[in-house]
N, C-alpha and C positions, 0 to 999 in steps of 0.2 A: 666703743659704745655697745657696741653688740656681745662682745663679756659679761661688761658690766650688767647688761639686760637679765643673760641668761644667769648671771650670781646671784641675782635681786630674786627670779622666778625661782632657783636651788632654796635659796633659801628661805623661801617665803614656803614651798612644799616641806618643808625639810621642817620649819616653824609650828607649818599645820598634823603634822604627820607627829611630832613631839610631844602635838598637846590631843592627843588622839580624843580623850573621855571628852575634851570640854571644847574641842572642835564637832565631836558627833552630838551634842548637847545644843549647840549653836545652830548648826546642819537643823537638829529637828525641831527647834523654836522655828526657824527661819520657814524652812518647809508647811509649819502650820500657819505662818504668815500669810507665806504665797501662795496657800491652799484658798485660802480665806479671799485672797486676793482675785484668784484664779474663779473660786467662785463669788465675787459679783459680778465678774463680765460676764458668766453666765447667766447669772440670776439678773442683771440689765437684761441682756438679751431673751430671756422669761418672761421678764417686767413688760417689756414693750410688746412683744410681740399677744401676751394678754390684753395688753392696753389696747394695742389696735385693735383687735379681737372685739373689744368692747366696743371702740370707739364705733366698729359697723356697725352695731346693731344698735348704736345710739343716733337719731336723726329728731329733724322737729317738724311736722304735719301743719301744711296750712289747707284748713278747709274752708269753703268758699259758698256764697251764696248760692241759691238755686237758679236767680235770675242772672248771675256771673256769667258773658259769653266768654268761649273757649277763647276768642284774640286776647280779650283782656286781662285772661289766668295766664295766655300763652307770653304776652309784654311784661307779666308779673315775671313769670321765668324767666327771661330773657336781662330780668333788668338784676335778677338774682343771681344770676350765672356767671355775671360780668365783676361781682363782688368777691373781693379779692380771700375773705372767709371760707368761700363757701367751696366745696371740692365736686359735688355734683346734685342736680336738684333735677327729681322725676316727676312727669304730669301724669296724674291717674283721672283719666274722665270719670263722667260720673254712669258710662255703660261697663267703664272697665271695672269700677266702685264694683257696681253690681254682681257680675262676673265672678270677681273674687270673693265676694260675701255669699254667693249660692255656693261655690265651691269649696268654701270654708264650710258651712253648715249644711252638709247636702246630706247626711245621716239623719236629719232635722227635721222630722215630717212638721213639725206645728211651724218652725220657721219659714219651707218651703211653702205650706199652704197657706199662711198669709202673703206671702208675696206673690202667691199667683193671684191672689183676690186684688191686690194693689192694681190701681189701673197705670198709675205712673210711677215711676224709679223714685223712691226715697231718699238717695245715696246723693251727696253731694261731691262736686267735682275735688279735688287738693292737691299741693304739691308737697313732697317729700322733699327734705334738703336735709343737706349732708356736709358738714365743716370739717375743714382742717384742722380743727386743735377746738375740743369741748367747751374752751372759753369765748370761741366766736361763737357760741349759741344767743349771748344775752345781746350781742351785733345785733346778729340777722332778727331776732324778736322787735327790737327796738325800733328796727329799719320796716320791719313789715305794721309794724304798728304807728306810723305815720300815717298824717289826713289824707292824704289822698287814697290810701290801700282800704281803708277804713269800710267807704260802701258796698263793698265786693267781699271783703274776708266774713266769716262766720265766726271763725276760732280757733285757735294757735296753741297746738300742742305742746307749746315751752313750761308752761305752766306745771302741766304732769310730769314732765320729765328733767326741770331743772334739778330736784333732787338729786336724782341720779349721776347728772352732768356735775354739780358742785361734789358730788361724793367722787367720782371719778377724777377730779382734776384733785381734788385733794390727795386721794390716792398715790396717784403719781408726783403728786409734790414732796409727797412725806418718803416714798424712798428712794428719791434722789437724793433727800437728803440723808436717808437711815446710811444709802451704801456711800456716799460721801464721808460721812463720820465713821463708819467700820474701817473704810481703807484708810483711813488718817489712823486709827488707835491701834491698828494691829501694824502700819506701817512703821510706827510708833515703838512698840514693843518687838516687831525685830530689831529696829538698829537699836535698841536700847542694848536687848540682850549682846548685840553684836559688839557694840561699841565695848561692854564689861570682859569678853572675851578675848578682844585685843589689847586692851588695859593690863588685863593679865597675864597674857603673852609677854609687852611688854614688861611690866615688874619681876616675872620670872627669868627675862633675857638682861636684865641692867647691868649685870656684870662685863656680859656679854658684846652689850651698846659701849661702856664705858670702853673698853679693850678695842674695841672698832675706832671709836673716837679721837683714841691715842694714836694707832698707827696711822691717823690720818685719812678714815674714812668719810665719805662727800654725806651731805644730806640727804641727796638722794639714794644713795646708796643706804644710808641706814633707817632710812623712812621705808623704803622700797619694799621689803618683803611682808612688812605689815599691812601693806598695799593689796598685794599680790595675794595673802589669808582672808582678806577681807572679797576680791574676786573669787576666790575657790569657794568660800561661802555658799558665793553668789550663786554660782555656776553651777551646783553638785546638789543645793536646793531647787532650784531652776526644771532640771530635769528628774528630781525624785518626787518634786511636788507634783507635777503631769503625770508623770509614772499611777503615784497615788489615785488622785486625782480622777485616768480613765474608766476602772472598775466601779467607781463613785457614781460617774456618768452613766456606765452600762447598764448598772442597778437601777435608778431614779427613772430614765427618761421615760419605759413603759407608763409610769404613774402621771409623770407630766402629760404625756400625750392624753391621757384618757381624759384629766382636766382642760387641757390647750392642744385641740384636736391641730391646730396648724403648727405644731410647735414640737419637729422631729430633735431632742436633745441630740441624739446619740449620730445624727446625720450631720446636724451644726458642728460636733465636735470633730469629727472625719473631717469634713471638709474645710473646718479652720485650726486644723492639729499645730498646723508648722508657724501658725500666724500666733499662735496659744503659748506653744513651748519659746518663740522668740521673745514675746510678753514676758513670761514668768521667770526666763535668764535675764534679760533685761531689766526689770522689775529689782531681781534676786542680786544681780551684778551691784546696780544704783545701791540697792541698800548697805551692801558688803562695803563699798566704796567710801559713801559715805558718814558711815559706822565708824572704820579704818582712821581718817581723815579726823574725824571729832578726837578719838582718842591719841592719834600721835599728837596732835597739835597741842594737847591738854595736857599728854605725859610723857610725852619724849621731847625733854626740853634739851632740845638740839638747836 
C-alpha cells in the first residue's frame, strides 16, 4: 500500500511538473481565487468590526416628564434591563442633564447667561438604551410606548434615529450577502479553471492511461495522480496566495485604521497568520480536490 501511495504522489508531481505553463496558469487563476477568498474574511472582519463601531454610537433616548419621580424612571430601567434586546440602558438625571449641557456649551456666553437667569433646571430626566442587534430598536420603541409608560414619558428618540438603524441593518444585510455571492463565483471559477487543467492532463496522458490499463493497473492507482495535481494546486496556491496577500495588508491597514480607529489590520493579521494560511490551503486543497474528482469521473472513463 505504501508503494503504491508513494507511485500515485511520483506521478502525480511528475504530471504537474510535465504540464509546467498550464500548471503555473492554474497555480495563478487559483491564487487570485484564494486571494479573493482570503480577502473577504478580511473584509467580514472590517465589516463587523465597523458595524459594531456604529452600532455604539447608535442608541434610542427616552425622555421623560418633569413631574417623573426618579423610582419610577428607575422601575422603567430596571424593567428594561431585564429585556432580552437590550445590552445596557443608562439613567441621566435631570442635574446630570444639566451638567453636561453647561459643559457642552460653556464657550457659550448667551447660552450660559440664560441659564443662570433660569430659576429651575429646564432639562428633563431620560434613559439611554442600547440593543444588541439594531433590529431590537422597533422592540424596545413599541414596549416603551405601551399605556402604562405613557404618563411619564415626554418623547422617544426612535423616531430620529430609525433612519439610520434601517440604513445600518440594511447595510450589513447586503454584504453578507455581496461576500456570499463573491465567494461562490470566484469559488466557481477556480474549480472550473482547475477542473479544464486536469481534463487536459488527462487527454494528453490517454495513451498513457490506456497502457496502464492493459498491464492491469487498479483505479486507484490510475485515478490517483490526477488526485494528488489537483492537491499540489491546492497546496502551492494556498501559501503563495498569503505570500501575496501580506504586502496587500501592510499597505491598506494604515488607511483603514484612519477610517475604523478600532480596527488594527496589520495586528488582526500577525496574530491570525497561522489560522489565515490553514484557511487558504484548506480552502485551495478542497478546491484542487474537487476540481480533480469532476473531471476524472467525466473523463477518465475507467
Amino acid at each position: 500500500m505504501f508503494t503504491t501511495l508513494s507511485r500515485i504522489i511520483k506521478y502525480g508531481l511528475l504530471g504537474f511538473w510535465r504540464n509546467g505553463w498550464l500548471s503555473t496558469a492554474t497555480i495563478a487563476v487559483m491564487i487570485l481565487a484564494l486571494m479573493v477568498f482570503e480577502g473577504l474574511i478580511v473584509f467580514n472582519v472590517v465589516t463587523k468590526t465597523a458595524m459594531e463601531s456604529l452600532k455604539e454610537k447608535i442608541d434610542i433616548s427616552v425622555y421623560f416628564k418633569t413631574d417623573a419621580s426618579e423610582d419610577e424612571i428607575l422601575n422603567i430601567k430596571k424593567s428594561l434591563s431585564s429585556m432580552t434586546e437590550v445590552k445596557g440602558v443608562e439613567y441621566i438625571s435631570r442635574d446630570k442633564a444639566l451638567e453636561i449641557f453647561k459643559t457642552r456649551h460653556e464657550e457659550d456666553e448667551t447660552i450660559v447667561a440664560a441659564l443662570d437667569e433660569l430659576k429651575e433646571n429646564p432639562l428633563a430626566a431620560s434613559l439611554n438604551i442600547k440593543a444588541y442587534n439594531p433590529r431590537d430598536y422597533a422592540v424596545i420603541d413599541a414596549y416603551l410606548k405601551t399605556e402604562s409608560f405613557k404618563p411619564l414619558i415626554d418623547k422617544i428618540s426612535y423616531a430620529q434615529n430609525a433612519i439610520v438603524i434601517e440604513r445600518l441593518v440594511k447595510i450589513i444585510d447586503t454584504v453578507k450577502r455581496l461576500g456570499l455571492f463573491l465567494t461562490i463565483m470566484f469559488a466557481s471559477i477556480a474549480v472550473l479553471i482547475t477542473f479544464n487543467t486536469i481534463r487536459l492532463a488527462i487527454y494528453s496522458n490517454r495513451e498513457e492511461i490506456s497502457i496502464m490499463r492493459l498491464v492491469g493497473a487498479s483505479n486507484f492507482f490510475t485515478r490517483g495522480p490526477y488526485l494528488i495535481e489537483g492537491i499540489i494546486y491546492g497546496l502551492i496556491a494556498g501559501f503563495l496566495s498569503f505570500g501575496v496577500f501580506v504586502p496587500v495588508i501592510y499597505f491598506i491597514a494604515p488607511y483603514i485604521k484612519t477610517f475604523i480607529p478600532e480596527m488594527n489590520l496589520w495586528v488582526y493579521l500577525y496574530s491570525n497568520s497561522l489560522i489565515l494560511i490553514g484557511y487558504q490551503i484548506l480552502f485551495g486543497v478542497i478546491l484542487g480536490v474537487i476540481s480533480s474528482s469532476i473531471a476524472i469521473r467525466k473523463y477518465l472513463n475507467i
